[in-house]
N, C-alpha and C positions, 0 to 999 in steps of 0.2 A: 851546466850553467851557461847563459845567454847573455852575453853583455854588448851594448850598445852606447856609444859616446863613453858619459861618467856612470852608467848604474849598470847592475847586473841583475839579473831573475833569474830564480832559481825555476828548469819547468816540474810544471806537476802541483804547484803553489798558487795560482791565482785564480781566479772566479769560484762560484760559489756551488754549492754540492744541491744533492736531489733533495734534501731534506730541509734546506732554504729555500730554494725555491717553492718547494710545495707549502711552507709556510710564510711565504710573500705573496702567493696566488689566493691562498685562504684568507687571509686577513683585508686582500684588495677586493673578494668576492662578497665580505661580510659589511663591510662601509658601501657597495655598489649596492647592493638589498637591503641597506638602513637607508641609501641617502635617495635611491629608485620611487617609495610612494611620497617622500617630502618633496621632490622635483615637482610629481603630480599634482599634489595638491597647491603648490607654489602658482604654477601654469596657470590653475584655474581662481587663485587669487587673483593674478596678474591680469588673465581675462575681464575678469569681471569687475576691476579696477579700472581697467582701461575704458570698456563701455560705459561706466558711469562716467567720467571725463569727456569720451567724446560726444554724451548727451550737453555736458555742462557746457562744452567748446561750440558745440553748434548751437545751445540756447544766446550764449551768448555774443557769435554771428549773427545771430536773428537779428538779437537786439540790436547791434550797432552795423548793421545793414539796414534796418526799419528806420534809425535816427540819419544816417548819411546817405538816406538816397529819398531820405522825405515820406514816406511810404509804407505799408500795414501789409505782413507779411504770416503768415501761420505754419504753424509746426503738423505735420500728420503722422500719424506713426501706423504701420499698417494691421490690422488684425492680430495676426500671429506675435506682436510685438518684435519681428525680429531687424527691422529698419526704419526709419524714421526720414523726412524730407520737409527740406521749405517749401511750399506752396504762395501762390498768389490768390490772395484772399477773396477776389472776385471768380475765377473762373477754376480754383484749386487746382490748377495745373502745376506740375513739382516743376522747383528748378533741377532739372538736370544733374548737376555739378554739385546739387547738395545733398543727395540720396547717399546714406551712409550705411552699412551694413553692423550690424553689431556680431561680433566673435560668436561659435560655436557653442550650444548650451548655456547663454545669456542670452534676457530677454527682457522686456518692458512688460511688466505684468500690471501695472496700476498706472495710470494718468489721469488730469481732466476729465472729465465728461464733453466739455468741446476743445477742439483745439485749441492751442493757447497759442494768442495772437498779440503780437508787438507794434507798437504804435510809432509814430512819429516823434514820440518824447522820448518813447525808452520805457514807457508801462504796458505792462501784462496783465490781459483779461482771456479768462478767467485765471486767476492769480492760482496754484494749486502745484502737487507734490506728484512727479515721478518716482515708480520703483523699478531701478532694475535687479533681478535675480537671476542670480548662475546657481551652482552647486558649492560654489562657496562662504555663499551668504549672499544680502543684498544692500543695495546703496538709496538714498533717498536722493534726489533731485529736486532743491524746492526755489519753487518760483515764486518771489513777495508782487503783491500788485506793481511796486515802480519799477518792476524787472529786474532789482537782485535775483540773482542765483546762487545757491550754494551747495556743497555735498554733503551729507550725511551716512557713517557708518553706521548700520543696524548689527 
């Protein structure tokens, strides 16, 4: 027996044996491979959430950059749908600083037919519906001619 200050232990009595253990490793093995493809799929929600938002975030910079600097400013998004940028509507040179990357296996699969350009009031022509799609569905992006925006889950 082992005593220190007020208590004693007996040795050969404490921690736990091979047959705990093995059944506290199995049970943390089996919650790690149920909660392993929901992290996955979670990720790619979360992706593909986010990229719809930062289309919504930068439609509506556009818009009130077009109203607070006086000026007509257009959205381009490039081919492969996997970036998007403000342009200056005469010589479609992008701003720099607004070239945005959308995440990994997200994409702009559906837009306007022309860019969609913001005015000096705050309306959008041609007024029309962005999609973006991941692998965990897709989101609607729609632009009303006065330049509402809004999100839509499909």
């Amino acid at each position: 027996m082992l005593c220190a200050k007020w208590r004693c232990y007996e040795l050969g009595s404490g921690g736990f044996g091979l047959t705990e253990l093995v059944l506290a490793v199995a049970c943390m093995s089996l919650l790690v491979g149920v909660a392993i493809p929901n992290l996955h799929w979670l990720t790619q929600e979360w992706n593909l959430w986010g990229a719809a938002h930062l289309l919504e975030s930068a439609l509506q910079w556009g818009r009130m950059y077009a109203v607070s600097a006086n000026t007509s400013v257009v959205l381009q998004i490039d081919p492969g749908g996997a970036r998007f940028y403000w342009a200056d509507p005469r010589t479609r040179a992008p701003y720099e600083s607004s070239i945005r990357n959308l995440p990994a296996g997200v994409r702009i699969v559906s837009s306007p037919r022309r860019p969609v350009r913001f005015f000096p009031r705050g309306n959008a022509v041609p007024a029309g519906t962005f999609v973006v799609r991941g692998k965990a569905g897709q989101y609607r992006v729609v632009v009303n001619p006065a330049g509402r925006i809004r999100v839509q889950r499909e």
